[in-house]
N, C-alpha and C positions, 0 to 999 in steps of 0.2 A: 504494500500500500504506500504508496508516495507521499511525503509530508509536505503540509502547502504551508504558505508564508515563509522560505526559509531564506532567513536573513542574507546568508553568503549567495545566494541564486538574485534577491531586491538589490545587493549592492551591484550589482553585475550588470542590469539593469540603468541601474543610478548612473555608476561611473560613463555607460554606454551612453547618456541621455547628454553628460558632460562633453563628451568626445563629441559630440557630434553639435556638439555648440563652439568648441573649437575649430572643427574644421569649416562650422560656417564662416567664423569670424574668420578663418585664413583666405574664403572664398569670395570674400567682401559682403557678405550676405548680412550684416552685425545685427540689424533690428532679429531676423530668426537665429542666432547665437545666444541675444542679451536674452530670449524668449526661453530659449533651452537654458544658458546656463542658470536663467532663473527657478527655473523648472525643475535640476540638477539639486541646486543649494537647498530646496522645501524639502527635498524626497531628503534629502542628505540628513535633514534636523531633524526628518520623524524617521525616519531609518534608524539613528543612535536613540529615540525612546522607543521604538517598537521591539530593537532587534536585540538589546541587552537586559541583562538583570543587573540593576544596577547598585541593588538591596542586598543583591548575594556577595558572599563571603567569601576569594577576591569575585568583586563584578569580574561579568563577561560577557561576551556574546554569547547570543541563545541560536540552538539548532534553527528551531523556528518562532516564531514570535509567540510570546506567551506561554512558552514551553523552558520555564527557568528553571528547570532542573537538567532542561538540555546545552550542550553547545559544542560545537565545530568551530574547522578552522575556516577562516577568513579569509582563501587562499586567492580572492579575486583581488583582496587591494593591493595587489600587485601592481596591477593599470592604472591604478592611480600613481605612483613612485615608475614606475614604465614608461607611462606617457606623458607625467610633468604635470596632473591636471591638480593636482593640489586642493582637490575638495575634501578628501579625507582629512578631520582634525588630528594634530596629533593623540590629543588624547584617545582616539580610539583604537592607536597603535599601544599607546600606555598599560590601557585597563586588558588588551591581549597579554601584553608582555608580562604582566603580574599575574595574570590567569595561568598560562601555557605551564608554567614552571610545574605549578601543581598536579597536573593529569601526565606527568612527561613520565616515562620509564625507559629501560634502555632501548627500548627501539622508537620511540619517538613519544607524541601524544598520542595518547588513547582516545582512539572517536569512534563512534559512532553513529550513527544514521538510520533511526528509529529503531527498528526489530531487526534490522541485517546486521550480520558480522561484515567488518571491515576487510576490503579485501587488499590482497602488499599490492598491486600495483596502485591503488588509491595511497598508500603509505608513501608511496614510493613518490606518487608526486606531491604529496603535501611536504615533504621532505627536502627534494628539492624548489620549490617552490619559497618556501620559508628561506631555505640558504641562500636564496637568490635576494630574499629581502632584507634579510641580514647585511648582504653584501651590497644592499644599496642604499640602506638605513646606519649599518653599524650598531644595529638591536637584533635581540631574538637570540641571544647565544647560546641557550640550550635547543636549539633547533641546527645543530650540523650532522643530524643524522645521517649515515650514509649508505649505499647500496649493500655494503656488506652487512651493514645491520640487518638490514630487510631479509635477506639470505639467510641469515643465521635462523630469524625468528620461522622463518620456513622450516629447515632443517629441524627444529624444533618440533613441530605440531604431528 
C-alpha cells in the first residue's frame, strides 16, 4: 500500500516548482519566475510544518505528514545544494543533522517505508547521496557509508 503525503516525494515537487522559476527568469520570462518562485517559497513554509515533528525528541522529518513516529531521508535536497536554488533553510538541514545520528548503525540509517523492509540498493543510494551532500555542505558526517558496508550487511542476512 503506498503512503501518501510523503514529505521527501512534496519537496521534490517544491524544489521542481523553484527550478522552473529559474529557468524562466534565465529565459526573460521574470513576471512567470517571480509567479513560480513565489509559488516555491509558500509550498516551502508549509512543507517545514507539515512534513516534521517538530515536538519530537530530536525533531525531524516525518515519512509522511502527520505520521510523527515516522521519518526518512531527505534525499531530494540534494537539488536544492545541486542546483544553487537556495530555498531550503538551513535549519532544515540542522534538525536532519541532529536526527540522523540517532537511527545510524553501522550500515547507515535505518529507514523504513511503511510495512516494506528496506531494500540495499535503496541503502545504497541514500548512502551515497548523503556523501554527496556532505561533500557539498561539509555536514552529515556520520553519513560516509560505503558500498562495502552494504555488502557486508548482505553477506549477513
Amino acid at each position: 500500500m503506498p503512503t501518501s503525503n510523503q514529505t521527501n516525494l512534496a519537496l521534490k515537487g517544491i524544489l521542481g516548482i523553484e527550478a522552473m522559476a529559474q529557468i524562466a527568469n534565465r529565459t526573460g520570462h521574470s513576471a512567470t519566475g517571480a509567479n513560480y518562485s513565489s509559488i516555491a517559497h509558500d509550498y516551502i513554509s508549509k512543507w517545514q510544518t507539515l512534513g516534521f515533528a517538530l515536538d519530537a525528541n530530536p525533531p525531524h522529518s516525518t515519512l509522511s505528514y502527520g505520521n510523527n513516529a515516522s521519518y526518512g531521508l531527505l534525499y531530494n535536497l540534494f537539488m536544492d545544494r545541486e542546483l544553487g536554488l537556495g530555498l531550503v533553510p538551513q535549519r532544515v538541514y540542522d534538525i536532519q543533522d541532529g536526527f540522523y545520528p540517532t537511527v545510524f548503525n553501522k550500515f547507515g540509517v535505518v529507514c523504513f517505508f511503511s510495512h516494506l523492509p528496506v531494500s540495499i540498493p535503496c541503502l545504497y543510494l541514500y548512502s551515497r547521496v548523503w556523501s554527496r551532500l556532505k561533500a557539498m555542505t561539509d555536514v552529515l558526517s556520520p553519513f560516509s557509508a560505503t558500498a562495502t558496508g552494504h555488502q557486508t550487511y548482505l553477506h549477513q542476512k
